[in-house]
PDBQT receptor file of N, H, CA, C and O in Angstrom, charges set to zero:
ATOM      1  N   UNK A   1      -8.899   7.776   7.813  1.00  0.00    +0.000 N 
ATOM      2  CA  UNK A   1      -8.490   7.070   6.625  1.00  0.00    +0.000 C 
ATOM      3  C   UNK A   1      -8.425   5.583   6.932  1.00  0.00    +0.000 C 
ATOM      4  O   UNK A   1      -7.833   5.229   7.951  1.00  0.00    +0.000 OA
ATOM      5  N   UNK A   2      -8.939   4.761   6.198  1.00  0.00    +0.000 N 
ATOM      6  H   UNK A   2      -9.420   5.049   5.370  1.00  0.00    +0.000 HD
ATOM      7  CA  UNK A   2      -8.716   3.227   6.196  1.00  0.00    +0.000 C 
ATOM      8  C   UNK A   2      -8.317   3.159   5.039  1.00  0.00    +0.000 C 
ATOM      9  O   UNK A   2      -8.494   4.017   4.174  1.00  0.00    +0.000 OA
ATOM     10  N   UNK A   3      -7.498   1.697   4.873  1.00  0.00    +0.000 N 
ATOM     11  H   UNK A   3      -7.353   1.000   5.575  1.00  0.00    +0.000 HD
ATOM     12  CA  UNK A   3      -6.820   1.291   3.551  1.00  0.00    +0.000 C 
ATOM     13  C   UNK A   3      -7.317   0.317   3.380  1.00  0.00    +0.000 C 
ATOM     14  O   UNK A   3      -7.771  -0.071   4.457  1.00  0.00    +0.000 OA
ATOM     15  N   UNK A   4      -7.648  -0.816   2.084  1.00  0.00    +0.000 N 
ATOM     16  H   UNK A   4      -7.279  -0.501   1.210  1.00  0.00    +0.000 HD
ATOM     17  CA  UNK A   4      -7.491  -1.923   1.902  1.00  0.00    +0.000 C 
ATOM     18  C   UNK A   4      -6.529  -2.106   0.563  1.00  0.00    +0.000 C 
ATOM     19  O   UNK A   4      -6.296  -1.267  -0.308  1.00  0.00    +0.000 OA
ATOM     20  N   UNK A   5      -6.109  -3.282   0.659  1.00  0.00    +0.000 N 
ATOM     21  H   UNK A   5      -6.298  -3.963   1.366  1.00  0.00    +0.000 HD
ATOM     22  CA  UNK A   5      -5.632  -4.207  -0.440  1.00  0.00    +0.000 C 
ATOM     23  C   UNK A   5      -6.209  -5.361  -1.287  1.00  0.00    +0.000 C 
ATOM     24  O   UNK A   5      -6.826  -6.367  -0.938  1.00  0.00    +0.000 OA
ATOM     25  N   UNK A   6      -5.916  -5.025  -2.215  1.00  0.00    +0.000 N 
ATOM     26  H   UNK A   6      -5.415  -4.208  -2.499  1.00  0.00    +0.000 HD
ATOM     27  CA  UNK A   6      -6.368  -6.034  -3.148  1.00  0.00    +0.000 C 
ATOM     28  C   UNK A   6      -5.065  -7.387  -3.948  1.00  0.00    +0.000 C 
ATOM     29  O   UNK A   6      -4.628  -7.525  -5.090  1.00  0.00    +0.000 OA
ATOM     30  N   UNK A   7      -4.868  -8.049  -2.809  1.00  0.00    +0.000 N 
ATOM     31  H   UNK A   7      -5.224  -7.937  -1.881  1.00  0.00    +0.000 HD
ATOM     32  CA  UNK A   7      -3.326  -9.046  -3.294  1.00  0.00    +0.000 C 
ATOM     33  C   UNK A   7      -3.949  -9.423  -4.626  1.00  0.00    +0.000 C 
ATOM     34  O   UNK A   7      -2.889  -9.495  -5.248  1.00  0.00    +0.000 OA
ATOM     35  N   UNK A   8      -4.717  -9.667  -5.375  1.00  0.00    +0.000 N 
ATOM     36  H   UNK A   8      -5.578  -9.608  -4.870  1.00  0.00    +0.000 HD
ATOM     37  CA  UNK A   8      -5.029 -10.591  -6.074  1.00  0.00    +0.000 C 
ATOM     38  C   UNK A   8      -4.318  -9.391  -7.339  1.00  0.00    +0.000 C 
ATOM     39  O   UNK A   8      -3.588  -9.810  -8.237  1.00  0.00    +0.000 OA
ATOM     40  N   UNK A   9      -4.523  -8.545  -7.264  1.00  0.00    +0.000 N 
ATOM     41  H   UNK A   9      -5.116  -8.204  -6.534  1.00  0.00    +0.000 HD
ATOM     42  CA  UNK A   9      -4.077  -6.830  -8.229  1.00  0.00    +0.000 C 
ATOM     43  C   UNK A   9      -2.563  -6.823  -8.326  1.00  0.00    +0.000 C 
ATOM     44  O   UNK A   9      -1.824  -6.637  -9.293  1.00  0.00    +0.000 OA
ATOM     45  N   UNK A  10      -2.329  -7.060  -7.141  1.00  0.00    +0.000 N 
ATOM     46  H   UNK A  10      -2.929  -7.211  -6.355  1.00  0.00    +0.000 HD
ATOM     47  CA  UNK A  10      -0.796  -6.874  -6.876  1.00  0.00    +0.000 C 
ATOM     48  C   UNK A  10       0.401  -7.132  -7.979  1.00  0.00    +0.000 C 
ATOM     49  O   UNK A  10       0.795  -8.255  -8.296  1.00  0.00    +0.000 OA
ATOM     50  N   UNK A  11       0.757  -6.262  -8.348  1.00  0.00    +0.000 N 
ATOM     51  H   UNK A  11       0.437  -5.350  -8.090  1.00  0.00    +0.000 HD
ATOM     52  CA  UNK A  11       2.030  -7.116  -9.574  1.00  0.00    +0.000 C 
ATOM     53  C   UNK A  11       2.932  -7.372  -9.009  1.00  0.00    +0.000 C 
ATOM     54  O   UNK A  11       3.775  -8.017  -9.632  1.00  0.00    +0.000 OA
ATOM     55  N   UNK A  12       3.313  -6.916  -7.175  1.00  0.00    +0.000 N 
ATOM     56  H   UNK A  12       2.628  -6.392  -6.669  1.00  0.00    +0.000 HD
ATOM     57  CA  UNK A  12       4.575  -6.907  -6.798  1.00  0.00    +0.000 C 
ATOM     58  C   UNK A  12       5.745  -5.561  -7.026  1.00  0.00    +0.000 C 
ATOM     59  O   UNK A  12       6.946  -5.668  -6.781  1.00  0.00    +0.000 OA
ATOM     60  N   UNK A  13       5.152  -4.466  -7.483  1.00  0.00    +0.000 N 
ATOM     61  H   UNK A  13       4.176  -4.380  -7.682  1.00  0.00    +0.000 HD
ATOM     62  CA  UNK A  13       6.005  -3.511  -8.108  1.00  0.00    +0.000 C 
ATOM     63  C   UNK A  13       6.902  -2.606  -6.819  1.00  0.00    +0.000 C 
ATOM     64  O   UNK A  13       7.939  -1.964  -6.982  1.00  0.00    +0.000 OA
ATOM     65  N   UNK A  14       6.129  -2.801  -5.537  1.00  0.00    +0.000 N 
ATOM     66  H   UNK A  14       5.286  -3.323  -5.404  1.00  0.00    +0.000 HD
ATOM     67  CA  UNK A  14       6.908  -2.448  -4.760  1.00  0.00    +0.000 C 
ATOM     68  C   UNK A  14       7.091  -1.357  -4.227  1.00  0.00    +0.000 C 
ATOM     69  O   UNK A  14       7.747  -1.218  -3.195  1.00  0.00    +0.000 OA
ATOM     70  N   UNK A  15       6.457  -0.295  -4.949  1.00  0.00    +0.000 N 
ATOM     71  H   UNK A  15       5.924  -0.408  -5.788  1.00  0.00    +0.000 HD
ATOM     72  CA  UNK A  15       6.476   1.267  -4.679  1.00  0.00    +0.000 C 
ATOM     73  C   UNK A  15       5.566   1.823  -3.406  1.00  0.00    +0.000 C 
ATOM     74  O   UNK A  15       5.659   2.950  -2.918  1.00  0.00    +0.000 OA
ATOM     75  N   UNK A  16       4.932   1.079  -3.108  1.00  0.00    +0.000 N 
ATOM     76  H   UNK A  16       4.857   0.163  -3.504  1.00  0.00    +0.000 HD
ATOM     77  CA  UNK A  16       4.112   1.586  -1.912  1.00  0.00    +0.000 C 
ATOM     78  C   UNK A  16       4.701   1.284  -0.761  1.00  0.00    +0.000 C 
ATOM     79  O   UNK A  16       4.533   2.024   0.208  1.00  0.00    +0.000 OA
ATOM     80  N   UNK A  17       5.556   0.048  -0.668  1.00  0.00    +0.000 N 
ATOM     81  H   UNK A  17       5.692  -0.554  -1.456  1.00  0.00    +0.000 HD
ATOM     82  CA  UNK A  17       6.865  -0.210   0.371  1.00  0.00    +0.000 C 
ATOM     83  C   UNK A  17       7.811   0.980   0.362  1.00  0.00    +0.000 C 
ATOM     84  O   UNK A  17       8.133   1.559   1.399  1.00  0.00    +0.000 OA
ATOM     85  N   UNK A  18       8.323   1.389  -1.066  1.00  0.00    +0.000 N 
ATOM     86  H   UNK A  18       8.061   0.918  -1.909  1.00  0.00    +0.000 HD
ATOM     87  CA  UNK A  18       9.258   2.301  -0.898  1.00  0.00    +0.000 C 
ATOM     88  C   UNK A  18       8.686   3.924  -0.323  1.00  0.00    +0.000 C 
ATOM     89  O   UNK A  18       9.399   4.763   0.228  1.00  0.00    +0.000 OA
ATOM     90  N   UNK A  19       7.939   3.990  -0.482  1.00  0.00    +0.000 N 
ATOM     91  H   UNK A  19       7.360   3.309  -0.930  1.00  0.00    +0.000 HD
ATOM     92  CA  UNK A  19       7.192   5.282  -0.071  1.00  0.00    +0.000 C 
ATOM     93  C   UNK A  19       6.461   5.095   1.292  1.00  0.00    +0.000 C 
ATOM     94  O   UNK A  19       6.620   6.102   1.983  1.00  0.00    +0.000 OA
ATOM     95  N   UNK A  20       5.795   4.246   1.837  1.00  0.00    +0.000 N 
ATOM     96  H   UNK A  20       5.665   3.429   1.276  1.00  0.00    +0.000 HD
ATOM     97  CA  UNK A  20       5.320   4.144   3.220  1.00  0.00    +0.000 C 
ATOM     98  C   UNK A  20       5.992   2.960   3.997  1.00  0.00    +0.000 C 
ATOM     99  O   UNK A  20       5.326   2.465   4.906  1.00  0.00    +0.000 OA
ATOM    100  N   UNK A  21       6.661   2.686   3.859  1.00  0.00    +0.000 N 
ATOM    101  H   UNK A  21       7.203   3.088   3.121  1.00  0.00    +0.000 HD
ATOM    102  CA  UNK A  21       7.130   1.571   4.963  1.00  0.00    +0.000 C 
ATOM    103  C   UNK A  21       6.133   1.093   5.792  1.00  0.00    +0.000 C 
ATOM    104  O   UNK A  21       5.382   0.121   5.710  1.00  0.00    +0.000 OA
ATOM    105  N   UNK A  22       6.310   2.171   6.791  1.00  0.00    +0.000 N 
ATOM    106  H   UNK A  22       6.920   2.960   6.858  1.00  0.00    +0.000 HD
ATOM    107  CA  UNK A  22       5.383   1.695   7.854  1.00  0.00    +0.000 C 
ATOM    108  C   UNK A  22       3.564   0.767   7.709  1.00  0.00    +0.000 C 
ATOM    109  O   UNK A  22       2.916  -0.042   8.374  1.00  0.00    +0.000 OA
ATOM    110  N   UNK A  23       3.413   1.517   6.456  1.00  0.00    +0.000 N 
ATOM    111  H   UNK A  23       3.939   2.173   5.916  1.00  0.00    +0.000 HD
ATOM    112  CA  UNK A  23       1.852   1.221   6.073  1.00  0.00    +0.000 C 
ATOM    113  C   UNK A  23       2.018  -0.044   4.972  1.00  0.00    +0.000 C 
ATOM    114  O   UNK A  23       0.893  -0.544   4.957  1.00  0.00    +0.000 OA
ATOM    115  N   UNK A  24       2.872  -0.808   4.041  1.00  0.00    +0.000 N 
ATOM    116  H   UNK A  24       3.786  -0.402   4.053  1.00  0.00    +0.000 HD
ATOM    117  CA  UNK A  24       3.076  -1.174   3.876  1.00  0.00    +0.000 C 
ATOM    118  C   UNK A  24       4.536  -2.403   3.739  1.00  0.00    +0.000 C 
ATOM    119  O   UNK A  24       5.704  -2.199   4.070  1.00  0.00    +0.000 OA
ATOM    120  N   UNK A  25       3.934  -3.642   3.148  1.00  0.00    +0.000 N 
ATOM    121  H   UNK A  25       2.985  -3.808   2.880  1.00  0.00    +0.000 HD
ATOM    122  CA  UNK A  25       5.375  -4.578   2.976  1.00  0.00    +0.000 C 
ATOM    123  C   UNK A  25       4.976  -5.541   1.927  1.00  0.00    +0.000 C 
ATOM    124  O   UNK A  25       3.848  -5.675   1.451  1.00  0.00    +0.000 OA
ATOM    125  N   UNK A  26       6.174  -6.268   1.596  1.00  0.00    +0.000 N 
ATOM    126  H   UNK A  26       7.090  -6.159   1.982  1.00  0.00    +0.000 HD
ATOM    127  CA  UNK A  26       6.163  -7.296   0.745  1.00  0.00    +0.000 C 
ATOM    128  C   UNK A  26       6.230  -9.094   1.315  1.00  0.00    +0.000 C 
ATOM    129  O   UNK A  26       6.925  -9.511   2.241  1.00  0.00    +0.000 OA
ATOM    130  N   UNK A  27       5.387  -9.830   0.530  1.00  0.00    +0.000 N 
ATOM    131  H   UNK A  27       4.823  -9.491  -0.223  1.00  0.00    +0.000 HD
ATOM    132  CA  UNK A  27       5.768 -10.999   1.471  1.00  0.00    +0.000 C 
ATOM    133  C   UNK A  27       6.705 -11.459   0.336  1.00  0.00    +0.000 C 
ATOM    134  O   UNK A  27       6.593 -11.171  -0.856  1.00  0.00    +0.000 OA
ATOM    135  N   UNK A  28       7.864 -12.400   1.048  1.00  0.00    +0.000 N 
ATOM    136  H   UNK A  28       7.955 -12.634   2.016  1.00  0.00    +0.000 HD
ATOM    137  CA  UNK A  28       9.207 -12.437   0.861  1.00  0.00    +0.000 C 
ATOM    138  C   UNK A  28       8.769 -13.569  -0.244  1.00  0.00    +0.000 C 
ATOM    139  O   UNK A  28       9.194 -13.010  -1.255  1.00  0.00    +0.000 OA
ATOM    140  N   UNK A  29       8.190 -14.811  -0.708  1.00  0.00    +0.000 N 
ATOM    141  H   UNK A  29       7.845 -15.265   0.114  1.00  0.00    +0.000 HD
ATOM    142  CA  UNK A  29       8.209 -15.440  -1.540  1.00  0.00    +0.000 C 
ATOM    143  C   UNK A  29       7.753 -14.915  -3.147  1.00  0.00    +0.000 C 
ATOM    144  O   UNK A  29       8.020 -15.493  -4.201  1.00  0.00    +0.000 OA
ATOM    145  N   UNK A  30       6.909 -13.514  -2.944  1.00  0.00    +0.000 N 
ATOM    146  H   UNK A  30       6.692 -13.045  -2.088  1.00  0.00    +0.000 HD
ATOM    147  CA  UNK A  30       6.468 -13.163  -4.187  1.00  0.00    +0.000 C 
ATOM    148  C   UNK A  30       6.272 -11.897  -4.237  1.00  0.00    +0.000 C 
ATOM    149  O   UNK A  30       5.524 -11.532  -5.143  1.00  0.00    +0.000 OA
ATOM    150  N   UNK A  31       6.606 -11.272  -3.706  1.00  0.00    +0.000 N 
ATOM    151  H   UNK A  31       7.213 -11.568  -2.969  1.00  0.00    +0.000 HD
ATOM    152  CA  UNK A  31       6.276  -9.764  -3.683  1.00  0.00    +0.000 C 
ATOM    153  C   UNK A  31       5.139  -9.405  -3.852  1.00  0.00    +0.000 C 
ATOM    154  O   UNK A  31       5.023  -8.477  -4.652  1.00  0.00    +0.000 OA
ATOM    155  N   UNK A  32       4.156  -9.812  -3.368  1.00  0.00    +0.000 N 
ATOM    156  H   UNK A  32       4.250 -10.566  -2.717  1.00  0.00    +0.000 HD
ATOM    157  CA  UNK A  32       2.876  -9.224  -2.934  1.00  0.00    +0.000 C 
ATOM    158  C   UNK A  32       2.692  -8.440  -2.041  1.00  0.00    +0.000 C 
ATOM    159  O   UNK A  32       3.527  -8.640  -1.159  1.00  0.00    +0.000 OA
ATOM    160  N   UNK A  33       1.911  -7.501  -1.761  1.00  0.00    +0.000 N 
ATOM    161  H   UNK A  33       1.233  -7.338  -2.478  1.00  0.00    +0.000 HD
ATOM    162  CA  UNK A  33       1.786  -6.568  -0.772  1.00  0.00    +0.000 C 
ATOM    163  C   UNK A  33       1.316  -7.104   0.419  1.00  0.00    +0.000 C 
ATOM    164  O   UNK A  33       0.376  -7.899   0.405  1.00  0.00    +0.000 OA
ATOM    165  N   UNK A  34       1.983  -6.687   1.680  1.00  0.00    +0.000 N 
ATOM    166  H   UNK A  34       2.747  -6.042   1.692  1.00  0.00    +0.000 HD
ATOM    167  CA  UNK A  34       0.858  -6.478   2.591  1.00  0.00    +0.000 C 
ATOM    168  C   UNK A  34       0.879  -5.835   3.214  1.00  0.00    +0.000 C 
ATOM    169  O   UNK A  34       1.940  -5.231   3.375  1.00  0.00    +0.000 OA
ATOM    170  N   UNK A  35      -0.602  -5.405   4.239  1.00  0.00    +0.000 N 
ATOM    171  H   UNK A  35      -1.464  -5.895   4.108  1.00  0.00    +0.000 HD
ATOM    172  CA  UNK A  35      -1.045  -4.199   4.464  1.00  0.00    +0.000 C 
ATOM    173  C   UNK A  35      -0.775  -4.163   6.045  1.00  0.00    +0.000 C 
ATOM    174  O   UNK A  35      -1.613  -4.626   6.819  1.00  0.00    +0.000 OA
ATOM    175  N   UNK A  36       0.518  -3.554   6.532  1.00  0.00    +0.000 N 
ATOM    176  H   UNK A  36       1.199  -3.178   5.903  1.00  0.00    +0.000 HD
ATOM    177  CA  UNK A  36       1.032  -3.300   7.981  1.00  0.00    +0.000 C 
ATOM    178  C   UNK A  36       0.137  -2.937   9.064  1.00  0.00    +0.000 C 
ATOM    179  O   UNK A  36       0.160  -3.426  10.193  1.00  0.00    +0.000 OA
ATOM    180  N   UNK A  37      -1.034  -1.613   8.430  1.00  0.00    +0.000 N 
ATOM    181  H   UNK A  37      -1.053  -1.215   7.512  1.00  0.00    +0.000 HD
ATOM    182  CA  UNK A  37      -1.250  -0.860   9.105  1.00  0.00    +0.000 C 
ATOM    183  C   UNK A  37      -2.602  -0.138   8.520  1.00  0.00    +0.000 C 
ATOM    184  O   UNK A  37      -2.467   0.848   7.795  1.00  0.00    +0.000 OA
ATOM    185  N   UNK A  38      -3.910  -0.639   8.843  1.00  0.00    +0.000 N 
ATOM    186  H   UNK A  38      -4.019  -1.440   9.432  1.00  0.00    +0.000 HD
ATOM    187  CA  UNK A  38      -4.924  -0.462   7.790  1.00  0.00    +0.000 C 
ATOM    188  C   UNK A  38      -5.558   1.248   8.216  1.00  0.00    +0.000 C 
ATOM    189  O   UNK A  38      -6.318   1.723   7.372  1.00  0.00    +0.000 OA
ATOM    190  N   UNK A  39      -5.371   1.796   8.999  1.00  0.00    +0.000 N 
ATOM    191  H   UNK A  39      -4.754   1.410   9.685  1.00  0.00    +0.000 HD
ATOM    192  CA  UNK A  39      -5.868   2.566   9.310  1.00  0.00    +0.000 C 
ATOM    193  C   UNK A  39      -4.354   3.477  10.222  1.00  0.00    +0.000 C 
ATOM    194  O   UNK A  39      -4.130   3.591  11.427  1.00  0.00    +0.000 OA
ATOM    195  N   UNK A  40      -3.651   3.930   9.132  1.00  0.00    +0.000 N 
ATOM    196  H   UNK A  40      -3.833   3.838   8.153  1.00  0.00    +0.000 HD
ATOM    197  CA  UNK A  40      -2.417   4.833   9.260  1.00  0.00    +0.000 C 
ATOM    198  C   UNK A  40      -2.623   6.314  10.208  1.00  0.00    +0.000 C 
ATOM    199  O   UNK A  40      -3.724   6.863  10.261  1.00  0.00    +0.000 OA
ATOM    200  N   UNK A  41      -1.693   6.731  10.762  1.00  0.00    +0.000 N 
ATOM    201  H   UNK A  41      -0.799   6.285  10.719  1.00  0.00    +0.000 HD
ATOM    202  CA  UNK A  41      -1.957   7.700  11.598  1.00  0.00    +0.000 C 
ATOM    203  C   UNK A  41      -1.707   8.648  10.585  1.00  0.00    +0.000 C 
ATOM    204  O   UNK A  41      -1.257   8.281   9.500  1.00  0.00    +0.000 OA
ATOM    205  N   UNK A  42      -2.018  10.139  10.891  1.00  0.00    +0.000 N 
ATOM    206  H   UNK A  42      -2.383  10.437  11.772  1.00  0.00    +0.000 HD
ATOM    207  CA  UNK A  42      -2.676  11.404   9.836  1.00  0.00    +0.000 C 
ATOM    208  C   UNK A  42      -1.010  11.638   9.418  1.00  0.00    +0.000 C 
ATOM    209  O   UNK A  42      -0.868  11.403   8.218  1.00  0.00    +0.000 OA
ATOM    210  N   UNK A  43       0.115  11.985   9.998  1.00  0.00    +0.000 N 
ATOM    211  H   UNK A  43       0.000  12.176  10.972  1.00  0.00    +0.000 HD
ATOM    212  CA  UNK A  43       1.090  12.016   8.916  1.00  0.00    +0.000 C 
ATOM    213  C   UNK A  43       1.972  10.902   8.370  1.00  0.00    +0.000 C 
ATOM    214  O   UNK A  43       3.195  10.768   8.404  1.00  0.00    +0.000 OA
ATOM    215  N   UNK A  44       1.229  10.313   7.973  1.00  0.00    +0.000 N 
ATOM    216  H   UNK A  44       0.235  10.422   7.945  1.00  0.00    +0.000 HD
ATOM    217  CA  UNK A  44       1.186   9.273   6.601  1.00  0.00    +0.000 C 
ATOM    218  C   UNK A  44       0.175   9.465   5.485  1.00  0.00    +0.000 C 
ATOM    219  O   UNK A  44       0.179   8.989   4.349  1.00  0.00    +0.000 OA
ATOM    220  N   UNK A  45      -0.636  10.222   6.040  1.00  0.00    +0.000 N 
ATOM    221  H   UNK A  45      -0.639  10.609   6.962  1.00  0.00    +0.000 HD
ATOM    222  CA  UNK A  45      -1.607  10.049   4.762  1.00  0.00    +0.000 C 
ATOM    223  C   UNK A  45      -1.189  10.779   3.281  1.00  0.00    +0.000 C 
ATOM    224  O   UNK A  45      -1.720  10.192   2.338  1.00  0.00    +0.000 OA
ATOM    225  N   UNK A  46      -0.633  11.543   3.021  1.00  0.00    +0.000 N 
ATOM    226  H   UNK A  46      -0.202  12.020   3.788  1.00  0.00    +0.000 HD
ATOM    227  CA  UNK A  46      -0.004  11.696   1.694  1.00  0.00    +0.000 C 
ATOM    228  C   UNK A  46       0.411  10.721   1.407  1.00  0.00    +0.000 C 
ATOM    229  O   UNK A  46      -0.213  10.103   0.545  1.00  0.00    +0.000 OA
ATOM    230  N   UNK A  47       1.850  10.010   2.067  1.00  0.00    +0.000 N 
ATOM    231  H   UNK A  47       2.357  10.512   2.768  1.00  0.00    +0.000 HD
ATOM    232  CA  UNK A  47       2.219   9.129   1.562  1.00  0.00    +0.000 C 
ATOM    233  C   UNK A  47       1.729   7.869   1.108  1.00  0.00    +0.000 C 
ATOM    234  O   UNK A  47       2.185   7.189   0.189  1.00  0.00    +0.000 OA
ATOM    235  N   UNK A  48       0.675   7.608   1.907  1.00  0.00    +0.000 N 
ATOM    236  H   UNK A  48       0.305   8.160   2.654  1.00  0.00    +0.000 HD
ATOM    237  CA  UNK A  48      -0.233   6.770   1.986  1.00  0.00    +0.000 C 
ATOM    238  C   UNK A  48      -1.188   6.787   0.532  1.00  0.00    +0.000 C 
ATOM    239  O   UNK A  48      -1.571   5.764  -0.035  1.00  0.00    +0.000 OA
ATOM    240  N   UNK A  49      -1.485   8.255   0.053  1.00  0.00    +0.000 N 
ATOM    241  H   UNK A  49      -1.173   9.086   0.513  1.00  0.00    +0.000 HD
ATOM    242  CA  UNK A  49      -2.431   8.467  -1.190  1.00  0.00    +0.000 C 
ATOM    243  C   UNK A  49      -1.674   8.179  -2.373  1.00  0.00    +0.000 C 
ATOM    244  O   UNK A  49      -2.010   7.617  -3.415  1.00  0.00    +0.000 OA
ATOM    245  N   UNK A  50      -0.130   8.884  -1.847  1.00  0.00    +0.000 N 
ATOM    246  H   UNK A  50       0.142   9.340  -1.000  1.00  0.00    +0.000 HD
ATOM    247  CA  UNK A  50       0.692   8.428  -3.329  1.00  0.00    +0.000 C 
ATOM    248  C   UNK A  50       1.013   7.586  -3.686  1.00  0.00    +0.000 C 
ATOM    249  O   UNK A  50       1.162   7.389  -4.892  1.00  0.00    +0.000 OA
ATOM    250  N   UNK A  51       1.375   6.318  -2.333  1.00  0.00    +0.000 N 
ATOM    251  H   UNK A  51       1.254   6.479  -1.353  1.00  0.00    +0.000 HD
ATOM    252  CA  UNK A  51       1.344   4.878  -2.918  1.00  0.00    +0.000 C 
ATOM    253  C   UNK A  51       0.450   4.904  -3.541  1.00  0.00    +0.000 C 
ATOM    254  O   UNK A  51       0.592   4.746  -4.754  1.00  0.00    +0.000 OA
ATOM    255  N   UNK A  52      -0.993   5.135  -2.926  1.00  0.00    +0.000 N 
ATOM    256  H   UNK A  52      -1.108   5.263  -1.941  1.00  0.00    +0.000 HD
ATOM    257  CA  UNK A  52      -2.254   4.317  -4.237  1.00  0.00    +0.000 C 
ATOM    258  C   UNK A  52      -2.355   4.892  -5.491  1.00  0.00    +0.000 C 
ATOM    259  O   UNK A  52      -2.911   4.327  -6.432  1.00  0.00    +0.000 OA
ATOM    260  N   UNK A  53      -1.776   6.133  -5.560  1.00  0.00    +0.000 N 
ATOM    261  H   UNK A  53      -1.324   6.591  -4.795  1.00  0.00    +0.000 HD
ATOM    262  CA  UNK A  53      -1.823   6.624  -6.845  1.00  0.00    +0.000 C 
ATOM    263  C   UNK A  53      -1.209   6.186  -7.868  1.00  0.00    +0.000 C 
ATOM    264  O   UNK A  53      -1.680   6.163  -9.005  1.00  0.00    +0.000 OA
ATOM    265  N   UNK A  54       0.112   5.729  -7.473  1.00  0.00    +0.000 N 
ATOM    266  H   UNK A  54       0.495   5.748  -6.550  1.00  0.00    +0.000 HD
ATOM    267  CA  UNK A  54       1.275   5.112  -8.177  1.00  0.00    +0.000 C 
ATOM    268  C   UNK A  54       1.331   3.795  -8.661  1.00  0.00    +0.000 C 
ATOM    269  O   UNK A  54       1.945   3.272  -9.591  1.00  0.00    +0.000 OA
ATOM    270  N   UNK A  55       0.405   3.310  -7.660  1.00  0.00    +0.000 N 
ATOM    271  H   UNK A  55      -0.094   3.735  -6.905  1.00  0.00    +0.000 HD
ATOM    272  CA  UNK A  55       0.340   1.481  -7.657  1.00  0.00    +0.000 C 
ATOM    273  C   UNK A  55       0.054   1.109  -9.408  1.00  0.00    +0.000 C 
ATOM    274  O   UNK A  55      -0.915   1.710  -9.871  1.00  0.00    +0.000 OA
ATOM    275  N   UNK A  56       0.702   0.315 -10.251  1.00  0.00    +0.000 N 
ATOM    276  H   UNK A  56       1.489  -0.173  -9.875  1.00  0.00    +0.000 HD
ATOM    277  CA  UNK A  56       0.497   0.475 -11.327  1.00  0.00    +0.000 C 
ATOM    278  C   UNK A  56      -0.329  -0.802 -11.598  1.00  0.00    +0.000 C 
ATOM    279  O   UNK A  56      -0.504  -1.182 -12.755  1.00  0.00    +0.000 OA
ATOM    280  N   UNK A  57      -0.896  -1.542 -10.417  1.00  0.00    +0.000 N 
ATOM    281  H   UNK A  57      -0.753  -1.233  -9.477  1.00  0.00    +0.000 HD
ATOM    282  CA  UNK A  57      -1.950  -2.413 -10.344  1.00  0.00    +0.000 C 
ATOM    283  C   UNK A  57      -3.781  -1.973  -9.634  1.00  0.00    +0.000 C 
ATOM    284  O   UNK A  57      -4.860  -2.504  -9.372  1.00  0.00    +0.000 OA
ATOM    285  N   UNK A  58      -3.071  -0.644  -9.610  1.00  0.00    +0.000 N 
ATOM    286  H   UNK A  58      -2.194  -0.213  -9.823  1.00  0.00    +0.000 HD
ATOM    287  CA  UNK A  58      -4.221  -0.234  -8.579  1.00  0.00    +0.000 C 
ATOM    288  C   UNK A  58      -5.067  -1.115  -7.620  1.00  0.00    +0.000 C 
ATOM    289  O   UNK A  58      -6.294  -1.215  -7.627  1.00  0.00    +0.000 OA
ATOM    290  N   UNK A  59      -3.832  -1.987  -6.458  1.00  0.00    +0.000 N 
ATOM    291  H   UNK A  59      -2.835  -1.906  -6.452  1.00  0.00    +0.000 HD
ATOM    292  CA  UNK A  59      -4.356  -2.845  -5.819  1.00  0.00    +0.000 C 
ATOM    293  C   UNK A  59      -4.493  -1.896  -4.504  1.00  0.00    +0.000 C 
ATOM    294  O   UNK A  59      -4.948  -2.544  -3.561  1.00  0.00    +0.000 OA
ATOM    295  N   UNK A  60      -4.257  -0.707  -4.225  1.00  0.00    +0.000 N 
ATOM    296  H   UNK A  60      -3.888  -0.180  -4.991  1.00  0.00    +0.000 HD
ATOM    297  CA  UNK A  60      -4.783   0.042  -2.883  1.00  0.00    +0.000 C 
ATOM    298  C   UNK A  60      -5.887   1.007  -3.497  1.00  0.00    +0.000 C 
ATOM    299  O   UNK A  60      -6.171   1.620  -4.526  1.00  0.00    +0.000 OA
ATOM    300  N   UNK A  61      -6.319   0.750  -2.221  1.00  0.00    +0.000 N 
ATOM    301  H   UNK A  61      -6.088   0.252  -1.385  1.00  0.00    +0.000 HD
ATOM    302  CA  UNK A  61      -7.985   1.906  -2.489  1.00  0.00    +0.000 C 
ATOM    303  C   UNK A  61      -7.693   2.563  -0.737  1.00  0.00    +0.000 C 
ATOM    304  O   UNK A  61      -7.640   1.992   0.352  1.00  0.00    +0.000 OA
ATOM    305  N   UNK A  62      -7.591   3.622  -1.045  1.00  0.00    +0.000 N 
ATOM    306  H   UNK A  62      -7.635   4.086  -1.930  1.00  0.00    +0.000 HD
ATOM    307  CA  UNK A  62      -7.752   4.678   0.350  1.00  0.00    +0.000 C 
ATOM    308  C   UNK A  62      -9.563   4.974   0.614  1.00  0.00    +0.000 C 
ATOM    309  O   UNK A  62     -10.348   5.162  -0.315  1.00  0.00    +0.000 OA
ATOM    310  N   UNK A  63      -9.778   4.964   1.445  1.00  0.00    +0.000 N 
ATOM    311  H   UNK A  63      -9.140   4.811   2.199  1.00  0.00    +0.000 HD
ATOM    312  CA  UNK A  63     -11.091   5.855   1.976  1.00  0.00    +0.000 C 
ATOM    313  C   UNK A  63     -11.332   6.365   3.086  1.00  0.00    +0.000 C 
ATOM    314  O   UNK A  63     -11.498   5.794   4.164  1.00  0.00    +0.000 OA
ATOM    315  N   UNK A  64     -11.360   7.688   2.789  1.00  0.00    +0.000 N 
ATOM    316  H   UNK A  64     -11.226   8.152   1.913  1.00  0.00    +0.000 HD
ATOM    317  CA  UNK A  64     -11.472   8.779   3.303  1.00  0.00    +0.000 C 
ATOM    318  C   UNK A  64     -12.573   8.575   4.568  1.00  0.00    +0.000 C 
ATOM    319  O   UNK A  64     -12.883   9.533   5.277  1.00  0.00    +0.000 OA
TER     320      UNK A  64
């Protein structure tokens, strides 16, 4: 699995922090995402899919 981000998508909503920590964060002036960990170890990857599922900017794209 690799991840990317798309900051420019980002609304800041935050949910992919709350659900993966590790694979994600926020930068502190605007709540934009960023991406900790682009290529997450295998138990993260749910969590990892449901951030992108959830993202209500659809600024993560997983690929498989």
């Amino acid at each position: 699995m690799k991840i990317t981000v798309d900051q420019g998508k980002c609304c800041g909503a935050g949910t992919c922090v709350l659900l993966a920590p590790d694979v994600f964060d926020q930068r502190d002036d605007d709540g934009i995402v960023v991406l900790l960990d682009e290529a997450p170890p295998q138990d993260l990857h749910d969590l990892v899919r449901e951030a992108a599922s959830v993202c209500p900017a659809a600024a993560i794209a997983v690929h498989e």
